[in-house]
C-alpha positions in Angstrom: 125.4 82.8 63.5 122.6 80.6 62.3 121.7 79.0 65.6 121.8 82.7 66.9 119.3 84.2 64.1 117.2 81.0 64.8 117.1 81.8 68.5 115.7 85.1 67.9 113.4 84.3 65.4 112.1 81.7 68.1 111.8 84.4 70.4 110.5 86.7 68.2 107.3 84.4 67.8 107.4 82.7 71.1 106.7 86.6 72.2 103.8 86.9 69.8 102.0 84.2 71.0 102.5 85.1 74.5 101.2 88.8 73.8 98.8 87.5 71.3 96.6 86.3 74.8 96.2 89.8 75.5 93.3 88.9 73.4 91.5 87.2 75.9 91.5 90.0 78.3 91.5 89.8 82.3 89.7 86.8 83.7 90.4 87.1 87.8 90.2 84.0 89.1 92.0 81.1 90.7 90.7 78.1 88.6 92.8 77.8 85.6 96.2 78.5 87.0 95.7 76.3 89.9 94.1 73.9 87.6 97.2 74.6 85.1 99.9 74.3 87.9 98.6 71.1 89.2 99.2 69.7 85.5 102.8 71.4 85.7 103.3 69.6 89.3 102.5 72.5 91.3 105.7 74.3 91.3 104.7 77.2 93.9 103.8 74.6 96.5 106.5 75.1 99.3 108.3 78.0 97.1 109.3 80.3 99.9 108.2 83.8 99.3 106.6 87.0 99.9 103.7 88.4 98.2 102.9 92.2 97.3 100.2 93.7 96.9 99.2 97.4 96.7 98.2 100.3 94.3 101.3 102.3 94.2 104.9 101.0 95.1 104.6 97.7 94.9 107.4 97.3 92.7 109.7 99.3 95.1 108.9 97.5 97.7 110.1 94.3 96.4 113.1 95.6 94.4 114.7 96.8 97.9 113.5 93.5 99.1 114.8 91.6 97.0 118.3 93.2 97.0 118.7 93.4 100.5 118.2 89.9 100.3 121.1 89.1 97.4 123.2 91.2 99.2 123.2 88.5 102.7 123.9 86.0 100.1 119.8 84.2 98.9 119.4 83.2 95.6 116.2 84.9 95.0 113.5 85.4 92.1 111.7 88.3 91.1 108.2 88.3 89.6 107.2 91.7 88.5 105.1 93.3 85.9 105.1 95.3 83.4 108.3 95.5 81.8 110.0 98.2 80.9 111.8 97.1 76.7 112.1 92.9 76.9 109.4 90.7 78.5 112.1 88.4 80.2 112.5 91.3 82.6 109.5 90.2 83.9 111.0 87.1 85.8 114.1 87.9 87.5 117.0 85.6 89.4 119.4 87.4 91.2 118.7 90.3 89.1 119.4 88.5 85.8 116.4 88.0 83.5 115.4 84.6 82.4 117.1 83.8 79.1 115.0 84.0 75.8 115.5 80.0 75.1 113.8 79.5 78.8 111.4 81.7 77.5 110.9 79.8 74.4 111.0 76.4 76.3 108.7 77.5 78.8 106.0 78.7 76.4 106.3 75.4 74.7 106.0 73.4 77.7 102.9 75.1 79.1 101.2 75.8 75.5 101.0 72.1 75.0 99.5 71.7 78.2 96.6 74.1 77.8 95.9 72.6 74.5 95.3 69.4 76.3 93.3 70.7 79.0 91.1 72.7 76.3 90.6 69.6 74.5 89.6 67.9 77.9 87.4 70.9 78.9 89.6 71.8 82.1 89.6 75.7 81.3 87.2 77.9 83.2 85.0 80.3 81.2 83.4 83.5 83.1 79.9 82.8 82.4 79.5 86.8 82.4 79.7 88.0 79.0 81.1 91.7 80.2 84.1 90.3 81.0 85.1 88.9 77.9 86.2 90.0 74.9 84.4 90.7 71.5 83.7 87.3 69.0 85.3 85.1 71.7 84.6 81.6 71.1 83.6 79.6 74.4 84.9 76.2 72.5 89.0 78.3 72.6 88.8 78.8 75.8 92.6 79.5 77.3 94.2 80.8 79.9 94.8 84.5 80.2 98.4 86.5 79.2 99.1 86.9 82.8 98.0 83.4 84.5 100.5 82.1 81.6 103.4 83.6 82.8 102.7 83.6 86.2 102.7 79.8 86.1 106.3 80.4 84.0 108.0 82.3 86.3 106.9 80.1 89.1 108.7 76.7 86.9 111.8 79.2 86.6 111.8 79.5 90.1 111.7 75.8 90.7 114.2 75.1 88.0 116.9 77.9 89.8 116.0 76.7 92.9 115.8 80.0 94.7 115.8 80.5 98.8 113.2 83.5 98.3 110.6 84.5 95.7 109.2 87.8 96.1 106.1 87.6 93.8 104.5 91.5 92.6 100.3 90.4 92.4 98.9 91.9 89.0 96.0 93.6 89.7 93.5 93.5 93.0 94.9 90.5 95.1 92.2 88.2 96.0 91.5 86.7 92.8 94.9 87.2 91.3 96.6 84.5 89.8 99.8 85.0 91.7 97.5 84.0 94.8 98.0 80.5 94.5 101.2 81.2 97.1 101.1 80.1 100.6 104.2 82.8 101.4 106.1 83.5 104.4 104.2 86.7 104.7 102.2 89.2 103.0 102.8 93.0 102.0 100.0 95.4 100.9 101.2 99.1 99.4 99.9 102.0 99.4 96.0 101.9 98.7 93.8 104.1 96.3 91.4 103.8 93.5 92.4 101.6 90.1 90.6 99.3 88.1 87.8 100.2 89.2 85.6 98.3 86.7 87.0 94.7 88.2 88.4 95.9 92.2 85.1 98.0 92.6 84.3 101.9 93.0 84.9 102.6 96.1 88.6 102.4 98.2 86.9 99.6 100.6 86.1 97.5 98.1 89.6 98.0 96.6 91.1 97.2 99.6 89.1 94.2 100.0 90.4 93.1 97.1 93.9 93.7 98.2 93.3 92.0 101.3 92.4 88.6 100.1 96.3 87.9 99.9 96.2 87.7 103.5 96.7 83.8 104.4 96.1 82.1 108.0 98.7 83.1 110.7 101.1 84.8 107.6 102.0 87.8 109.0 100.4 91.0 107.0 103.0 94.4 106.4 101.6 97.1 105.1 102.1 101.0 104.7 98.2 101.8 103.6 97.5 104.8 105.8 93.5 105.1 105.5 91.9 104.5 109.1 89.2 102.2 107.4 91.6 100.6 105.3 93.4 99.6 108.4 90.4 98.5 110.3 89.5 96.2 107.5 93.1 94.3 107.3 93.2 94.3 111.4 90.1 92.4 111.3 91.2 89.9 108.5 94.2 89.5 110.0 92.3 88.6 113.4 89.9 85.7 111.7 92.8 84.4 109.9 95.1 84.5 113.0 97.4 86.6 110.9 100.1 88.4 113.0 99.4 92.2 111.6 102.0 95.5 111.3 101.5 98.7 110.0 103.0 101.7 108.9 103.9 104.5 111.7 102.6 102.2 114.3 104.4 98.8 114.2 107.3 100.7 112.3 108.6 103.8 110.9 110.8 106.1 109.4 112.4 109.6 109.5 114.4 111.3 106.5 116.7 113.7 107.4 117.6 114.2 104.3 116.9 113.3 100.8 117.7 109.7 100.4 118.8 109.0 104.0 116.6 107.4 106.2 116.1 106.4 109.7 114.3 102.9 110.5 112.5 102.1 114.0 111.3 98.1 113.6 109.6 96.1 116.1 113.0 94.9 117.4 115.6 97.1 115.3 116.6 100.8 114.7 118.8 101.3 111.7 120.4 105.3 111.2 121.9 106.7 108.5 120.6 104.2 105.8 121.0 105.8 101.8 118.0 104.8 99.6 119.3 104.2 96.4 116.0 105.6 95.0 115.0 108.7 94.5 111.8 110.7 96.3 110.3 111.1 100.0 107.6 108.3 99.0 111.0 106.0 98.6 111.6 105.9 102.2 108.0 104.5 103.1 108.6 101.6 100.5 112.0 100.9 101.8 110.8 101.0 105.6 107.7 98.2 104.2 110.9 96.3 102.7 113.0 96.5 105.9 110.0 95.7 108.1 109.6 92.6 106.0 112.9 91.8 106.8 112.6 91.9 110.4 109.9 89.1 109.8 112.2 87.3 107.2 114.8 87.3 110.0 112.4 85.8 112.6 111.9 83.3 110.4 115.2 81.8 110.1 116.6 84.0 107.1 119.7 85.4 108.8 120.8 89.6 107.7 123.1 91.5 109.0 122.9 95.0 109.0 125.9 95.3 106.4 123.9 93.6 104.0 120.5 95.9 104.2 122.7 98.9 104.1 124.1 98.2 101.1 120.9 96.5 99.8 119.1 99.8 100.0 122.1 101.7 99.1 122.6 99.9 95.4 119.0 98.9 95.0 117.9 99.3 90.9 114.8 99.9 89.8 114.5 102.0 86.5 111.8 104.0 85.5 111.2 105.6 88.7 112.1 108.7 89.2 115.2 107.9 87.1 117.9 110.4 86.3 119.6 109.9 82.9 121.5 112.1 80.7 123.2 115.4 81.1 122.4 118.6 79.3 119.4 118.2 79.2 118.8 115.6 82.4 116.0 112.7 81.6 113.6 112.0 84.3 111.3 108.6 83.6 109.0 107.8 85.9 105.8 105.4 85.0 103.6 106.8 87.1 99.9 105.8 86.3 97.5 107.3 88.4 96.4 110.0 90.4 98.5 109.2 93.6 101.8 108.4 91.7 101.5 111.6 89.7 101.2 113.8 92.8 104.5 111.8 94.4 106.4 112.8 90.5 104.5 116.6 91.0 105.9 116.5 94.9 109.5 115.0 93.9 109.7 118.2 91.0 109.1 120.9 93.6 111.8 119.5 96.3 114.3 118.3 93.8 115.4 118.4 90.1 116.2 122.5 89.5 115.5 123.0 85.4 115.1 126.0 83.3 112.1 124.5 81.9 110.0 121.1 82.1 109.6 119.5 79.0 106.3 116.8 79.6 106.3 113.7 77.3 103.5 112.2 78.4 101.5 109.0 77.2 98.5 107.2 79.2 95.9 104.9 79.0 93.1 105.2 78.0 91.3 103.6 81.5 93.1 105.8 83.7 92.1 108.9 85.8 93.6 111.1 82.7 92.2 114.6 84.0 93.4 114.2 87.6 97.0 113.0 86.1 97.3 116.1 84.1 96.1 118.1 86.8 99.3 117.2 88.5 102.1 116.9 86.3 100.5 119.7 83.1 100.7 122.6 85.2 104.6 122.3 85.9 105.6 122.2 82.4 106.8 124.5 80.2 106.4 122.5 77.0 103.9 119.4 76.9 104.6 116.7 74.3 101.3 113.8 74.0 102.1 110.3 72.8 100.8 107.1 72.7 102.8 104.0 73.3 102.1 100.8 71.7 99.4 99.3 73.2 95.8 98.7 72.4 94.6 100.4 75.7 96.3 103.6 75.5 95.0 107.2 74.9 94.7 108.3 71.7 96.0 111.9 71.0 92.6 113.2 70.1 91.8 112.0 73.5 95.0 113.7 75.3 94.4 116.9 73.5 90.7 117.7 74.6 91.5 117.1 78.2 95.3 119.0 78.2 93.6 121.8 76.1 92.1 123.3 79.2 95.9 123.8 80.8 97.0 126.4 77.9 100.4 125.2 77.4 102.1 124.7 74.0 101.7 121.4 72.6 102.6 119.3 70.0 101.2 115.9 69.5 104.0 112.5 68.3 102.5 109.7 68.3 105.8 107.3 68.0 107.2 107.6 71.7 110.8 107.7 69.8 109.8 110.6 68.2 108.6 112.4 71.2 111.8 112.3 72.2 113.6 112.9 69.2 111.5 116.2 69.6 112.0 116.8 72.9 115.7 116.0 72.6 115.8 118.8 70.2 113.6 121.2 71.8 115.3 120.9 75.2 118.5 123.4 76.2 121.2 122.1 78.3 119.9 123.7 81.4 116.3 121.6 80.9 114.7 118.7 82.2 112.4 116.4 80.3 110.2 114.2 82.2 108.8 111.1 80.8 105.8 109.6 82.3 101.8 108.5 82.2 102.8 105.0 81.9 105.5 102.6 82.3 104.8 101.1 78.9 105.5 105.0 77.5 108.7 105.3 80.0 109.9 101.5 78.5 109.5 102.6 75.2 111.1 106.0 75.8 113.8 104.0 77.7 114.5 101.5 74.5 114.7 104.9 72.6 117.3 106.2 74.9 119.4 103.2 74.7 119.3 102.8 70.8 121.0 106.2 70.7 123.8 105.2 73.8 122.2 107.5 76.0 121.3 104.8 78.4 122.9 101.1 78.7 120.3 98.7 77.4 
């Protein structure tokens, strides 16, 4: 019992630390991690695996991936972010998140090598002092929250020896830090504007961005749709000698119904397949995932078509468009910006019958807030603001002005339990609350739900 408290304790503050470089902000850039990883013996050199990259679905994409995959019998890792309740979801093997003392040993390990290289002066400083934060102190320079755990899940996934890693890029793609990989091939989602303030205004210099995962003669998948967008990764592709195939012209997919799908590959047709996911938008992700397949195949990873059936068919991924409950039904979805809120707005007209929509809704504060509301506000009946915890989301004040235009009644929780608490309370059986604006306000909604044995933890 005392080894057990100890562990959590050592978790407990090993997770401070790790969020307590949040505090440095987002430096894009290759220098410190590949200077870091070289000090760890460059674990992602030779690591098998596919990169992803995108604005919306990235996260599907891999998780059909990736259990198509386990299901033809590869040990593979999953490196995703953010979490939805524990960070050791972030870094995944064969579905099962890296235990909390890895965690711990991890941090320790890596810690004590950026304290060396910031004693030797190895650490990179942008000389721009826009991009970092308030009071920082040149001479505690460090590496960022994300290039720390990027190089941890990439010792995990040396340690556990995996056949596959399919890697999830942060943000932009180019000067991401999972971009140290040299991967069997390259996937690029979806495509509109985010992050404006470090990917650039405009959706060509977004995609840009994006497109600086592409590696010499990797293959590039992607399901962007935009004619310029495509124009610009055909012509990477053709100076890198990248093999290149896109979305409703190298392959495709019909849904005949909701959650069935039929695939047309390069070389295969699959009928009939179920999408263990919910929405239309599903079926383009899964058709990137079984494209990528096709090239996986080519490349000497053997799958039968048993195995992607029931890989697509028992694919998890919560928080997206996910059911829970009965009388009332939960929807969570962590949709973030404009485009993933009009797949949620599209998904509630075709699907999910309700007597009423009860909206808990929670965002941050650098998102496209009007343009969200415009798409989700309208549809409810009820609308509930919060504000999980994190230093970059909305406050209410904030919410309030721009939901006040939409009329609806409101009330204003700031504690995401408590939302729904409220909304638990306010809902009849016959109701649906949806959950979303974020996927750190569905997580925390989520760790609500399973504290009171709604959902399994």
């Amino acid at each position: 019992m005392k080894e057990e408290k100890a562990e959590k304790r050592d978790y407990r503050e090993t997770l401070a630390y790790l969020f307590g470089l949040q505090r440095f902000g987002i430096k894009l850039g290759l220098a410190n991690i590949t200077a870091l990883l070289k000090h760890l013996g460059d674990p992602h050199v030779g690591l098998p695996a596919v990169h992803i990259a995108g604005s919306n679905g990235k996260g599907s994409a891999a998780a059909f991936l990736t259990s198509m995959l386990r299901q033809a019998g590869y040990r593979v890792g999953l490196y995703t972010s953010p979490h939805l309740v524990d960070f050791s979801e972030r870094i995944q093997v064969n579905g099962i998140p890296i235990l909390t003392e890895k965690v711990v040993r991890f941090t320790e390990q890596i810690r004590e090598m950026v304290a060396k290289m910031t004693k030797e002066g190895e650490l990179w400083t942008p000389s721009d002092p826009h991009l970092l934060p308030k009071n920082f102190d040149p001479q505690k320079a460090t590496i960022t929250f994300f290039e720390f755990t990027t190089a941890m899940a990439f010792l995990h996934f040396r340690q556990e020896e995996v056949d596959v890693a399919v890697l999830e890029a942060g943000m932009g793609g180019r000067l991401d830090a999972t971009n140290v990989i040299d991967p069997l091939l390259s996937l690029i989602t979806s495509i509109s504007l985010e992050h404006q303030q470090y990917l650039g205004k405009t959706l060509i210099q977004i995609a840009r961005e994006k497109a600086g995962i592409i590696k010499p003669r990797r293959p590039l998948l992607t399901s962007a749709r935009q004619p310029r967008v495509l124009s610009l990764f055909r012509q990477r592709c053709q100076e890198l000698n990248s093999p290149f195939y896109a979305w409703q012209i190298d392959f495709s997919a019909k849904e005949p119904k909701p959650q069935v799908m039929h695939f047309k590959g390069r070389s295969h047709q699959w009928s009939e397949l179920f999408l263990g996911l919910a929405g239309s938008h599903q079926v383009v992700n899964a058709s990137l995932a079984l494209a990528a397949v096709e090239v996986l195949m080519e490349a000497g990873f053997p799958v039968e078509e048993r195995h992607l059936r029931k890989g697509l068919a028992e694919v998890k991924w919560p928080g997206r468009l996910e059911l829970i409950g009965e009388h009332p039904r939960i929807l969570l979805d962590g949709a973030h910006n404009p485009e993933a809120t009009r797949i949620v707005r599209k998904a509630l007209h075709k699907g999910f019958p309700r007597r009423r929509l009860i909206l808990v809704l929670g965002i941050m504060a650098d998102k496209e807030i009007p343009k969200m509301m415009a798409n989700l506000v309208p549809l409810a009946d009820r609308l509930i603001l919060t504000r999980p915890r994190m230093d970059r989301a909305a406050p209410l004040d904030l919410l309030r002005t721009q939901a006040s235009s939409f009329a609806k009644p409101t009330a204003e929780i700031a504690d995401v339990g408590q939302a729904m608490e409220y909304a638990l309370h306010e809902a009849g059986d016959e109701d649906l609350i949806l959950v979303s604006g974020s996927l750190f306000t569905v997580g925390e909604a989520r760790a609500f739900l399973a504290s009171r044995g709604v959902i399994l933890a």
